[in-house]
C-alpha positions as a Markdown table, in Angstrom:
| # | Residue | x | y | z |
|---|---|---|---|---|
| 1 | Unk | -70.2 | -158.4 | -252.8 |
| 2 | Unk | -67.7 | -160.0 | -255.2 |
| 3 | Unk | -65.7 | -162.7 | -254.2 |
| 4 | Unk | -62.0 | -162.9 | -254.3 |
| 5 | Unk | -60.5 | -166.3 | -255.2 |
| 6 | Unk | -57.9 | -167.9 | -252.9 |
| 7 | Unk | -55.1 | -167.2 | -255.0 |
| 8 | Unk | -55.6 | -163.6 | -254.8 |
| 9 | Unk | -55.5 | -164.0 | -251.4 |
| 10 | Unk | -51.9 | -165.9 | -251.7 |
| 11 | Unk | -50.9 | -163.1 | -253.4 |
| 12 | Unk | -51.6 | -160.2 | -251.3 |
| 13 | Unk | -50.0 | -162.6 | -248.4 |
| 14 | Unk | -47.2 | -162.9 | -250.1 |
| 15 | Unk | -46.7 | -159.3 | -251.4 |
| 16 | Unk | -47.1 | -158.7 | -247.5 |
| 17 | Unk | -44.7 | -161.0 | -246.4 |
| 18 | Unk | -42.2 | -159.6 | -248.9 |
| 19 | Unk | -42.8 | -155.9 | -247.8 |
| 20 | Unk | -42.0 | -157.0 | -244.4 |
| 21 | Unk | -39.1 | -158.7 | -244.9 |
| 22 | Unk | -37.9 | -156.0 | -247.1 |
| 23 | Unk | -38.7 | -153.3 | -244.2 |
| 24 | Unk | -37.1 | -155.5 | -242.0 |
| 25 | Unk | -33.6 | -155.8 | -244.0 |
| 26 | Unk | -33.5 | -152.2 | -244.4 |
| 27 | Unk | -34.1 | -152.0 | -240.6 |
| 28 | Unk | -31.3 | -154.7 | -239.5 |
| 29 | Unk | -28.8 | -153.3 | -242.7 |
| 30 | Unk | -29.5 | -149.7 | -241.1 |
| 31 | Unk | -28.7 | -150.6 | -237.9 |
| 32 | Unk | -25.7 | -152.7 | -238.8 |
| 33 | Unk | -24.6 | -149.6 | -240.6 |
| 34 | Unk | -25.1 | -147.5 | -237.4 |
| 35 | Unk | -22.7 | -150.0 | -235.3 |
| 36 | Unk | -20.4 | -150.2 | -238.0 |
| 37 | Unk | -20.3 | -146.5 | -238.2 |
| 38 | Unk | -19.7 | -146.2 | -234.2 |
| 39 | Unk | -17.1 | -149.2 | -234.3 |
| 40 | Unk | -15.5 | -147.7 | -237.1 |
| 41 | Unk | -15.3 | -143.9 | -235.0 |
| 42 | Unk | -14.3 | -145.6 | -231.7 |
| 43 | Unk | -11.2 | -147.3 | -233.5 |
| 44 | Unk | -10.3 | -144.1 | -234.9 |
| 45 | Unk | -10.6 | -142.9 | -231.7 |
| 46 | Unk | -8.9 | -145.3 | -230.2 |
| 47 | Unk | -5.9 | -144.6 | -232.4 |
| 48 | Unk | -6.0 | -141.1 | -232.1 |
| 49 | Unk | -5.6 | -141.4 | -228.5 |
| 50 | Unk | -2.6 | -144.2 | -228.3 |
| 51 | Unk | -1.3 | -141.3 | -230.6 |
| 52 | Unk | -1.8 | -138.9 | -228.0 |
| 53 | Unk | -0.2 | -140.9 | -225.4 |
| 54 | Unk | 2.9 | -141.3 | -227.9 |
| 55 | Unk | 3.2 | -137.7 | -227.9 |
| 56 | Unk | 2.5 | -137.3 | -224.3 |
| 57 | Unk | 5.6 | -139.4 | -223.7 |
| 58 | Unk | 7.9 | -137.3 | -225.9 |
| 59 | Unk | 7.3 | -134.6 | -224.0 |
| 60 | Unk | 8.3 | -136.3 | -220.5 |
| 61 | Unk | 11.3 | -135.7 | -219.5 |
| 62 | Unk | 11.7 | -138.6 | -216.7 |
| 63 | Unk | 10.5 | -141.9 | -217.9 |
| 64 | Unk | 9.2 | -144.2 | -215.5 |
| 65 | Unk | 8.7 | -148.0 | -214.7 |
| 66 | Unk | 5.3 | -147.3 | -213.9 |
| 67 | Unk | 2.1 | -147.1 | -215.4 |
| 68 | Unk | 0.5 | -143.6 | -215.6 |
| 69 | Unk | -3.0 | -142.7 | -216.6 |
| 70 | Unk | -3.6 | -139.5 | -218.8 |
| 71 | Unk | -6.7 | -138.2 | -217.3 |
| 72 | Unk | -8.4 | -137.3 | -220.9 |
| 73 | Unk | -11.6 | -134.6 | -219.7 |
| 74 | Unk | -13.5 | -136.7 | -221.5 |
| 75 | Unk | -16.5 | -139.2 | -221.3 |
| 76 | Unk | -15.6 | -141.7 | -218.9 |
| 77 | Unk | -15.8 | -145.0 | -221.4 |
| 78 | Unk | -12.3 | -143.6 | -222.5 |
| 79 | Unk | -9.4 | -143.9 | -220.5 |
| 80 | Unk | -5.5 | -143.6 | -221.8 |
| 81 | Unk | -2.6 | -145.2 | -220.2 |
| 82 | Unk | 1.4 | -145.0 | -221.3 |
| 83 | Unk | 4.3 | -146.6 | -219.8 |
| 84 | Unk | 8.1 | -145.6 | -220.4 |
| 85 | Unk | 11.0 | -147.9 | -220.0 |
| 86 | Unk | 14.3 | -148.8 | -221.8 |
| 87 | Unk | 14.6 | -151.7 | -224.3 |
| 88 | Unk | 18.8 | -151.6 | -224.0 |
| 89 | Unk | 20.4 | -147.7 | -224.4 |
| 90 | Unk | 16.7 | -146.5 | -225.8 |
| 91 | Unk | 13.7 | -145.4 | -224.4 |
| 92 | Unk | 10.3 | -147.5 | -225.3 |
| 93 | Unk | 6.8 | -146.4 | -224.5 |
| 94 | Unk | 4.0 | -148.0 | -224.5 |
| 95 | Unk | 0.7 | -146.5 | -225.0 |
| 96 | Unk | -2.5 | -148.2 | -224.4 |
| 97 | Unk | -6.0 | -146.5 | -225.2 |
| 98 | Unk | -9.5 | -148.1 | -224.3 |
| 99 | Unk | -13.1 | -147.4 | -225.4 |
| 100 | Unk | -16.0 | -149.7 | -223.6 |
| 101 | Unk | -14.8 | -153.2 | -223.7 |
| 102 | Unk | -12.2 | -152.7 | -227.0 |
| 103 | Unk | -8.4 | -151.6 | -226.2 |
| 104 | Unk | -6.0 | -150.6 | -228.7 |
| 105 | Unk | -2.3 | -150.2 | -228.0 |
| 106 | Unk | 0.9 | -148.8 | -230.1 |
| 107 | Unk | 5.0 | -149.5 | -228.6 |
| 108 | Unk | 7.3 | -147.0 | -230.0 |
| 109 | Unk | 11.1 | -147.5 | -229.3 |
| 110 | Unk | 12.0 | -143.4 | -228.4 |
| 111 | Unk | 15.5 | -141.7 | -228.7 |
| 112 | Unk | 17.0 | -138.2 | -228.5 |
| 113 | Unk | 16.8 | -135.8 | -231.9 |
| 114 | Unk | 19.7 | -134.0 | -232.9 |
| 115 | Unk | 20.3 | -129.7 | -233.0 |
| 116 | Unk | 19.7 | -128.6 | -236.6 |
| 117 | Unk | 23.4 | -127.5 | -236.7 |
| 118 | Unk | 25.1 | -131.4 | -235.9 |
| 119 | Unk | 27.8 | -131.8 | -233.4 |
| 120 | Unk | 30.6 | -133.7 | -235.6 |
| 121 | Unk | 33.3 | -133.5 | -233.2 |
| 122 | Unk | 33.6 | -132.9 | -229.0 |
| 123 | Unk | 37.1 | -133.6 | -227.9 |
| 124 | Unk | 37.3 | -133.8 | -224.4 |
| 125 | Unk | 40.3 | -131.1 | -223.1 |
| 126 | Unk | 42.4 | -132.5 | -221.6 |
| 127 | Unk | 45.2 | -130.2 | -222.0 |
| 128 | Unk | 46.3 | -131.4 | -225.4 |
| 129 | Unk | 46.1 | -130.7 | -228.8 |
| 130 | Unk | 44.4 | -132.5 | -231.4 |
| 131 | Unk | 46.5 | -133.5 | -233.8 |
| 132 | Unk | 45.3 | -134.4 | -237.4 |
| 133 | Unk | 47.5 | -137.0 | -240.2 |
| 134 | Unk | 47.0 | -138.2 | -243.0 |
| 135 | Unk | 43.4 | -138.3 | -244.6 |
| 136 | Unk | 41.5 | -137.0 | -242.1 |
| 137 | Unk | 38.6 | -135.0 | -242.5 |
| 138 | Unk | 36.5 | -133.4 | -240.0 |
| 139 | Unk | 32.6 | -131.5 | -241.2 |
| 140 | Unk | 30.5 | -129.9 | -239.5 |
| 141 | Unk | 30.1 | -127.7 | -235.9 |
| 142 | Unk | 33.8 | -129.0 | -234.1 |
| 143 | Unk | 34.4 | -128.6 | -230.3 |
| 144 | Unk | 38.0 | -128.7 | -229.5 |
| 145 | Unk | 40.4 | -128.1 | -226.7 |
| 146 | Unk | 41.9 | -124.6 | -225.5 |
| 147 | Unk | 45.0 | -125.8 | -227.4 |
| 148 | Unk | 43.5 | -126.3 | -230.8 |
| 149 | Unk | 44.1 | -128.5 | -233.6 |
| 150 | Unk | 47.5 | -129.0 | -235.4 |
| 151 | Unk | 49.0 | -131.4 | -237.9 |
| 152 | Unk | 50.9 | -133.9 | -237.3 |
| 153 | Unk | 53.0 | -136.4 | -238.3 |
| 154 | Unk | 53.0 | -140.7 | -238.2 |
| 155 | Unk | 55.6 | -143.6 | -239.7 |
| 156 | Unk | 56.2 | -140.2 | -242.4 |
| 157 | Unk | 52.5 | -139.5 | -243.4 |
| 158 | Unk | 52.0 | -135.8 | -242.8 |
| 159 | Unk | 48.5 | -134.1 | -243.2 |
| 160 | Unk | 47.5 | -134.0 | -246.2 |
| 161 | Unk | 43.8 | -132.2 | -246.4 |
| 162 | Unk | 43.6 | -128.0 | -247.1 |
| 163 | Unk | 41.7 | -127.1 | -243.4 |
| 164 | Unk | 42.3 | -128.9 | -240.3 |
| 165 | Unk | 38.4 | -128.9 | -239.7 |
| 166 | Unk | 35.1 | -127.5 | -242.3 |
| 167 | Unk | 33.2 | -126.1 | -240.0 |
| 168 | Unk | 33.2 | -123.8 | -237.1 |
| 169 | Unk | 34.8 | -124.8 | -234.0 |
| 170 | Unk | 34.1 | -124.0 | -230.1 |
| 171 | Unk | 36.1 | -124.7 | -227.1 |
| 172 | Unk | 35.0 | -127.8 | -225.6 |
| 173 | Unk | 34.2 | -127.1 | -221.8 |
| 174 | Unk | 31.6 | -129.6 | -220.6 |
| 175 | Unk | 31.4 | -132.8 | -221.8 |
| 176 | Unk | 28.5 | -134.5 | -223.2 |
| 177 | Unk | 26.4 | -136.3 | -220.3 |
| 178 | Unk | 24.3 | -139.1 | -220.9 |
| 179 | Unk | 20.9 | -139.2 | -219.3 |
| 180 | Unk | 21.5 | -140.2 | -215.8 |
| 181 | Unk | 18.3 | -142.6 | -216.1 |
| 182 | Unk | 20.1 | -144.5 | -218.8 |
| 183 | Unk | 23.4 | -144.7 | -217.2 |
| 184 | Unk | 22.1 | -146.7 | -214.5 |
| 185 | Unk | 20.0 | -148.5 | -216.5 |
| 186 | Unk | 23.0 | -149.8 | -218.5 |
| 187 | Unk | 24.5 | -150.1 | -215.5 |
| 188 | Unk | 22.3 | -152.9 | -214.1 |
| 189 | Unk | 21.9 | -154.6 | -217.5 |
| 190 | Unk | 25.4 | -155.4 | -217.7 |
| 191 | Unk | 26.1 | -156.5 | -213.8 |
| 192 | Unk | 22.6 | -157.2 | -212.6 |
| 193 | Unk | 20.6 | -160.7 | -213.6 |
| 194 | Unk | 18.5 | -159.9 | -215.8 |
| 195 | Unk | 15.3 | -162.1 | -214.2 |
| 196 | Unk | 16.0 | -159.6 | -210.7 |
| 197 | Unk | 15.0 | -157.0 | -212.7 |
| 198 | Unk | 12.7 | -158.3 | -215.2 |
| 199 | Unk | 9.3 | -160.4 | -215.1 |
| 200 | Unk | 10.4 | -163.1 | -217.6 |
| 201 | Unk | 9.7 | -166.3 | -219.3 |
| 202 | Unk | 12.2 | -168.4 | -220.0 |
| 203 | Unk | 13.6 | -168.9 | -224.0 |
| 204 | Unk | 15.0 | -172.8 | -224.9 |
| 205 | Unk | 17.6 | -171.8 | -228.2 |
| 206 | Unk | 17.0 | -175.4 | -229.7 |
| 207 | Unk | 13.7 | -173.4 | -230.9 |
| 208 | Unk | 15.1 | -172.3 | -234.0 |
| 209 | Unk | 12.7 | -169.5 | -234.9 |
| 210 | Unk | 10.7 | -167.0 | -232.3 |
| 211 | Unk | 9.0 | -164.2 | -233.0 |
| 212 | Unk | 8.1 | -162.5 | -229.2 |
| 213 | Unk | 6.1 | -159.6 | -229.8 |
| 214 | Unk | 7.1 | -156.8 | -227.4 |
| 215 | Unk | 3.2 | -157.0 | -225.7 |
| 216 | Unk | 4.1 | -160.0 | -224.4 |
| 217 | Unk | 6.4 | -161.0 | -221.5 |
| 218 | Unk | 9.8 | -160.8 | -221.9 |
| 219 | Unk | 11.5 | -163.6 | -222.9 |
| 220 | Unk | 14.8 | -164.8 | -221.7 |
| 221 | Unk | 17.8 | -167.2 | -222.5 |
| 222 | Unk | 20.2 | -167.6 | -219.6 |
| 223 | Unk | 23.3 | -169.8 | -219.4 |
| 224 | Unk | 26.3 | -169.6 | -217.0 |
| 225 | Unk | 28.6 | -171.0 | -219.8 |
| 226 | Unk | 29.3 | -169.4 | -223.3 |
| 227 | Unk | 26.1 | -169.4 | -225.9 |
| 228 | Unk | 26.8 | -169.7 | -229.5 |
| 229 | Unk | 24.3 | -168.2 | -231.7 |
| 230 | Unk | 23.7 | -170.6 | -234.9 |
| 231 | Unk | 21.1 | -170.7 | -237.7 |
| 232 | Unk | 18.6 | -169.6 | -235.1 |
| 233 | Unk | 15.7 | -166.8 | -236.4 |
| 234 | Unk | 15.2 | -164.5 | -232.8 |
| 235 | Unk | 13.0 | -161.2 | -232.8 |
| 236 | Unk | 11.5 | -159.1 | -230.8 |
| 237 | Unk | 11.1 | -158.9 | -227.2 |
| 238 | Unk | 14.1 | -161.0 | -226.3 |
| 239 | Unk | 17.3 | -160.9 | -223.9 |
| 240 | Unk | 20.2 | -163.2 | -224.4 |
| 241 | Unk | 22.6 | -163.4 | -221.6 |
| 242 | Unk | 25.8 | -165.8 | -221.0 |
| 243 | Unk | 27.6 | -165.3 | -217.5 |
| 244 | Unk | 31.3 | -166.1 | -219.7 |
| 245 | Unk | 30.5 | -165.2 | -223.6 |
| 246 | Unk | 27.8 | -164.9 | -226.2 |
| 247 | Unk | 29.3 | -165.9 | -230.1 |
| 248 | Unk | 27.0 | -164.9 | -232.9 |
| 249 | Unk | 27.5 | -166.6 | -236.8 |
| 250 | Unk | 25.9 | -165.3 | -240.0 |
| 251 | Unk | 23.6 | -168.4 | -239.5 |
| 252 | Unk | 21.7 | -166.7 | -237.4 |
| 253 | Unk | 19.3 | -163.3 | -237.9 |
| 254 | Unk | 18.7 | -161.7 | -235.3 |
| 255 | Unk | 16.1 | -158.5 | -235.0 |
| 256 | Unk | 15.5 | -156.1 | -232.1 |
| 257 | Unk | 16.6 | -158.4 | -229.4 |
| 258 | Unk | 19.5 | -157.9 | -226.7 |
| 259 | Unk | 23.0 | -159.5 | -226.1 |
| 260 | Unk | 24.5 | -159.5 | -222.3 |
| 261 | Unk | 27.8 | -161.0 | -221.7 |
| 262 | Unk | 31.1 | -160.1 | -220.4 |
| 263 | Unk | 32.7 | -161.4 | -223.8 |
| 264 | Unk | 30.5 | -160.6 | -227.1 |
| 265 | Unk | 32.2 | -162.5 | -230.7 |
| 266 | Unk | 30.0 | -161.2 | -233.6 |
| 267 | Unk | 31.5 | -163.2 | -236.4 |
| 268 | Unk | 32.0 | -162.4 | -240.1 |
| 269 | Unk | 29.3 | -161.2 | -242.3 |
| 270 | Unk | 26.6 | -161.2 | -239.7 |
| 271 | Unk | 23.6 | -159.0 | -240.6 |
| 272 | Unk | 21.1 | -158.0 | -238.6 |
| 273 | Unk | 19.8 | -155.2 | -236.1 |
| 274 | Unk | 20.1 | -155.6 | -232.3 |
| 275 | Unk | 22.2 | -154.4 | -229.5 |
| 276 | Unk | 25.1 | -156.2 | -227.9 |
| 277 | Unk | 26.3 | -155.3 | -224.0 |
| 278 | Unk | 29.3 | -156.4 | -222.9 |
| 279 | Unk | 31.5 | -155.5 | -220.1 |
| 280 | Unk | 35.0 | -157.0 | -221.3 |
| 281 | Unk | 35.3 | -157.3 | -224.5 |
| 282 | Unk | 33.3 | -157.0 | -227.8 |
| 283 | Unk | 34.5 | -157.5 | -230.9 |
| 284 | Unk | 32.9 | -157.2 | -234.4 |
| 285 | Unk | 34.6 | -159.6 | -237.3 |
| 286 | Unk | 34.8 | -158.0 | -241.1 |
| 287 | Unk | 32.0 | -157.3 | -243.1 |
| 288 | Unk | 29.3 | -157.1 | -240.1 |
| 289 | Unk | 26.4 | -155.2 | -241.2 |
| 290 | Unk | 24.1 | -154.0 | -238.2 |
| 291 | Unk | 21.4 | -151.9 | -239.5 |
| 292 | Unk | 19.6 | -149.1 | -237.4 |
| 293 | Unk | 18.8 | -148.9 | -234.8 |
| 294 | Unk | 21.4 | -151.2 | -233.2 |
| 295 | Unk | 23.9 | -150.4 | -230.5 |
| 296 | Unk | 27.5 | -151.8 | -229.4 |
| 297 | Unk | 28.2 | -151.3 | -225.7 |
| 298 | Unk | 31.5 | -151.8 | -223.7 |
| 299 | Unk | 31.2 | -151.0 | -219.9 |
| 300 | Unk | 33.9 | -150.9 | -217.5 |
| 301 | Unk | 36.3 | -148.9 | -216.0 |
| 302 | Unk | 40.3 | -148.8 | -217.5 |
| 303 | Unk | 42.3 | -151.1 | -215.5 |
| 304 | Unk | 46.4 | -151.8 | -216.6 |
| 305 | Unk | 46.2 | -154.5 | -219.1 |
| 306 | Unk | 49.0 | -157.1 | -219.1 |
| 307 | Unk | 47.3 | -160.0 | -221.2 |
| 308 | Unk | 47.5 | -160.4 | -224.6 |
| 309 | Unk | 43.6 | -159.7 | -224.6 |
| 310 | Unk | 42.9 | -156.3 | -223.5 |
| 311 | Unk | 39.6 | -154.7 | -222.8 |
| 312 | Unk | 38.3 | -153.3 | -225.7 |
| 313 | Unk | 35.6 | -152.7 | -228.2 |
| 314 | Unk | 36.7 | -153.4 | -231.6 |
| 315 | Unk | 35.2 | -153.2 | -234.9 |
| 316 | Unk | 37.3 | -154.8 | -237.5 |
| 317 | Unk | 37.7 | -153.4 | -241.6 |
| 318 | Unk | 34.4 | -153.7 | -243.9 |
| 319 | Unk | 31.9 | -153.4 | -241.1 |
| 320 | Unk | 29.0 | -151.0 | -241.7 |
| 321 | Unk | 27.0 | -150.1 | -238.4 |
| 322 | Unk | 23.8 | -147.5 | -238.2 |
| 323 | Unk | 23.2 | -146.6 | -234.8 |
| 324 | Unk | 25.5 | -146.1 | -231.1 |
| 325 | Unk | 29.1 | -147.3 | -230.1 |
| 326 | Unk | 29.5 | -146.6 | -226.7 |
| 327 | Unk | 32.6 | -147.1 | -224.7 |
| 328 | Unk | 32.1 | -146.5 | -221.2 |
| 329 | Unk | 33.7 | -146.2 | -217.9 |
| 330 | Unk | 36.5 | -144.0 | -215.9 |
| 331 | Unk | 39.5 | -143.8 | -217.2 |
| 332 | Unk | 43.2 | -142.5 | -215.7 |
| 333 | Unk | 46.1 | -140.1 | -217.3 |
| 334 | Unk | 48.7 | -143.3 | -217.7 |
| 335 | Unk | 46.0 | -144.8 | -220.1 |
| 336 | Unk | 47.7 | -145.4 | -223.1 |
| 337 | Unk | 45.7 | -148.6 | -224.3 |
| 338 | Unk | 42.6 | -148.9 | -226.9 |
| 339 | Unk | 39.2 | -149.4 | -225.2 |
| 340 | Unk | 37.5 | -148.4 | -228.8 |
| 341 | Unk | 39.0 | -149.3 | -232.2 |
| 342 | Unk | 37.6 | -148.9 | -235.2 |
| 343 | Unk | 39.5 | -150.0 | -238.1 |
| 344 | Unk | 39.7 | -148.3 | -241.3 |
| 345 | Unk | 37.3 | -149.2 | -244.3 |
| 346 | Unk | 34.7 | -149.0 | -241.2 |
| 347 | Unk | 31.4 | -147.1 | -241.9 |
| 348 | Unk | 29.7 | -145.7 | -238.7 |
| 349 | Unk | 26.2 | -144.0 | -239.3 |
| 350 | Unk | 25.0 | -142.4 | -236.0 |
| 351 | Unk | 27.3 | -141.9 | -233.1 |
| 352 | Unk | 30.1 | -143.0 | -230.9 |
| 353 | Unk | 30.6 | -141.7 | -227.3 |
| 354 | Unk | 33.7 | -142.9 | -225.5 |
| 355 | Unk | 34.4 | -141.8 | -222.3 |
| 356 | Unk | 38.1 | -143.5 | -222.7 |
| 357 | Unk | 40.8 | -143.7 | -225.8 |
| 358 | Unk | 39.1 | -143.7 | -229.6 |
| 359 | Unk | 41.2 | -144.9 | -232.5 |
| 360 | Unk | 39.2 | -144.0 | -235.1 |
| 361 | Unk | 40.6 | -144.7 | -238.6 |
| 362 | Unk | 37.0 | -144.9 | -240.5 |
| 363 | Unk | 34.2 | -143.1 | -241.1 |
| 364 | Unk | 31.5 | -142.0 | -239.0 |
| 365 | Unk | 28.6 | -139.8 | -241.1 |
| 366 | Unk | 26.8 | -138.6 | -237.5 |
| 367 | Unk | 28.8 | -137.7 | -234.1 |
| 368 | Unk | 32.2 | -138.6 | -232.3 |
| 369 | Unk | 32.0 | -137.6 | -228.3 |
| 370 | Unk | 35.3 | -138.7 | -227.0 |
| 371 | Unk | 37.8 | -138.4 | -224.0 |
| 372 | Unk | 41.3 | -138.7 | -225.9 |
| 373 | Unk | 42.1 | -140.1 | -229.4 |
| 374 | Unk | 45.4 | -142.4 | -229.4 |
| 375 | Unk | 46.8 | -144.0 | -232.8 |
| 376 | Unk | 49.1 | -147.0 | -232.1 |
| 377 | Unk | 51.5 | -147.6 | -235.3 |
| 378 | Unk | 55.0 | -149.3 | -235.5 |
| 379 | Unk | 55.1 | -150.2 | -231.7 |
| 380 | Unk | 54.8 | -146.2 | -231.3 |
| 381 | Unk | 51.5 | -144.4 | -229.5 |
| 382 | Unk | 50.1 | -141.2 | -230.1 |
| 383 | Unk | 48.2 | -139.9 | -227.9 |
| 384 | Unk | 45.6 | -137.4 | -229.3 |
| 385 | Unk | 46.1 | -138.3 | -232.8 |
| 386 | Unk | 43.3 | -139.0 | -235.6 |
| 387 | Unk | 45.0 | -140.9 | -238.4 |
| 388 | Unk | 42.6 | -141.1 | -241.6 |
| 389 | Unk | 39.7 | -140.7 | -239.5 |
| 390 | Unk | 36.8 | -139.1 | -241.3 |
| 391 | Unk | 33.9 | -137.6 | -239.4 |
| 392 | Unk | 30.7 | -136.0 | -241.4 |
| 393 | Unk | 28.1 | -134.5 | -239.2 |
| 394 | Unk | 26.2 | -132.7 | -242.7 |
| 395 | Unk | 25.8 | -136.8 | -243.9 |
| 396 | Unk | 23.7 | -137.5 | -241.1 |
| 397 | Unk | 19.9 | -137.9 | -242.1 |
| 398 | Unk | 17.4 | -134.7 | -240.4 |
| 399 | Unk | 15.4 | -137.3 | -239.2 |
| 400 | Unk | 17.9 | -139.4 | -237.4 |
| 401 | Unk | 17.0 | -140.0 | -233.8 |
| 402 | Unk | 19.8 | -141.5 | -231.4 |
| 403 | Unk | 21.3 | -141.0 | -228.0 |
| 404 | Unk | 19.3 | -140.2 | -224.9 |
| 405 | Unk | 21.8 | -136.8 | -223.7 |
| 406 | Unk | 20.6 | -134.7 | -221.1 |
| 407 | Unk | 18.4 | -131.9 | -222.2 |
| 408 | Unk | 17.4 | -133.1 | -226.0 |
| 409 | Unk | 14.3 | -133.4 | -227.2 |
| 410 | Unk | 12.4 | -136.9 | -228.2 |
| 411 | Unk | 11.1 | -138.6 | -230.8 |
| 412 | Unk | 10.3 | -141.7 | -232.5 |
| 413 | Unk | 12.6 | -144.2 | -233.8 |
| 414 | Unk | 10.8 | -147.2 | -234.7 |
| 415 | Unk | 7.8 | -149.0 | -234.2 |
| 416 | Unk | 7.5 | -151.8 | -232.5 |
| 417 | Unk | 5.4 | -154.9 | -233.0 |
């Protein structure tokens, strides 16, 4: 028998040793392929079903503070949960999916899609005419009073376009109702604290930058006495509220967060996108850009105004805002004030809804829902007048989602973080 030397030996060892560790690799890689593989289907699947519970919410017609389970028919490791609630006068949902010991979770902030043929004008009838002068210019599907429309005359300007209204017209019987979830909701945010309704922690504003991202708790910033907004960086899942008034400069950038006061100052060329509530006056300085989806809201019912400061919503000349101006509240037939001006060389994209008196002498490419229109010019008012006012339903984008109305369909508006 021949002898093998001990090196040969080594060798085949080691050849061994390599095969092994070879098999072995391939073993772990394959295996770490197979996990990979299963952790890459459960996050698509988790993602697929936060989805699902987006869509699940669109199609709910009552949102709800609570937290609701979507039984899935599936394997029991899953399991799909969605809550609806309002971040200001929108809807947000938040959809929460979960696969073994992984959860994955998407917030959407919802609001109301508009009819393919868009609603540029409802005029309240209340027994009057409207009266057109000047430049005014009304497109798109017109509701208007049994009375009509007419031109008019104001300080010697007569009208001066070829049709009173491009666009077919209806009589205007019922008006517009907001959802009756989100009038109350507004309700409360304006006269309720905010911390009665609200699990929150609170915000100090000598932090000059937050970020709060809406999974967490909310955060708030409470004073009694007036709140001045300057070079401060807020977003996100945050409520500002002053019991006397909130001022905001062009220091300060502000994004998705909420303003509660019963006076609201937003100064010159503020930019930003958020949502302002105030329940006696609100008034937006020249060349204030508020990008959508932000919303300016007055609340309050007309009272007889003596002072020299009257209750009113104003948005002064150069201002651009994308998203809702609502004016809200009960008004009487001796109401011959303003409770919602909006200069001219103002650019509205989206919709205003009034419930009082609209002096509209800028442009709005979306919706105008109002009670009366009154024009006040040399210490003379007009009462259902629109002087220069230009309304363009067809400018409005498809996609544009906005006001929660009764009986509209949802969809998504943004995403939140």
């Amino acid at each position: 028998m021949k002898k093998l030397k001990a090196g040969t030996l080594q060798l085949v060892t080691f050849i061994m040793v390599v095969i092994a560790l070879l098999l072995a690799s391939f073993l772990i890689l394959n295996h770490v392929h197979k996990q990979f593989r299963l952790q890459t289907n459960h996050t698509i699947e988790m993602i697929r079903l936060a989805n699902k519970g987006i869509s699940y919410s669109l199609s709910q017609a009552e949102k709800t503070n609570d937290t609701v389970v979507i039984p899935l028919f599936d394997e029991t490791y899953k399991s799909l949960k969605i809550k609806i609630d309002f971040w200001g006068v929108y809807e947000r949902v938040y959809s929460q999916s979960h696969i073994k010991y992984k959860t994955f979770s998407k917030i959407a902030l919802i609001g109301k899609e508009h009819s393919p043929i868009k609603t540029a004008l409802f005029l309240k009838d209340n027994n009057r005419p409207l009266v057109v002068v000047g430049h005014t210019k009304i497109e798109g599907l017109t509701y208007l009073p049994k009375r009509g429309v007419k031109s008019g005359n104001i300080s010697g300007h007569a009208f001066y376009g070829q049709n009173f209204v491009n666009g077919a017209t209806k009589l205007s019987q019922n008006f517009p109702k907001l959802n009756t979830d989100l009038q109350s909701h507004i309700k409360a945010l304006v006269e309720k604290p905010i911390e009665n309704q609200y699990d929150v922690s609170y915000l100090d504003l000598n932090t000059k930058k937050v970020v709060n991202s809406f999974k967490n708790e909310l955060l708030l910033a409470y004073s009694p006495n007036a709140i001045t907004l300057t070079d401060l960086q807020l977003s996100g899942h945050i409520i500002i509220q002053s019991h006397t008034k909130i001022t905001v400069d062009d220091t300060s950038k502000l994004e998705d967060v909420i303003l509660i006061a019963p006076i609201i100052d937003i100064k010159r060329n503020v930019k930003g996108v958020f949502q302002a509530f105030a329940s006696e006056r609100l008034i937006v300085a020249e060349n204030v850009k508020l990008d959508y989806p932000s919303a300016l809201v007055l609340l309050g019912d007309y009272k007889k105004e003596d002072s020299e400061t009257p209750h009113c919503l104003e948005i002064k000349p150069k201002s651009k805002i994308k998203g809702s101006v609502l004016c809200l509240g009960n008004t009487k037939k001796d109401n011959y004030d303003i409770q919602l001006k909006i200069a001219d060389n103002v650019f509205v994209e989206g919709e205003i809804y009034c419930q009082q008196n609209l002096e509209l002498r800028g442009t709005v490419n979306g919706s105008v829902y109002t009670n009366n229109f009154i024009v006040k010019e040399d210490g003379t008012t007009y009462q259902n007048h629109l002087y220069n006012g230009k309304i363009n339903a067809n400018k409005l984008a498809d996609q544009y989602v906005g006001l929660a109305f009764e009986d509209s369909s949802k969809n998504v508006m943004k995403w939140l973080y």
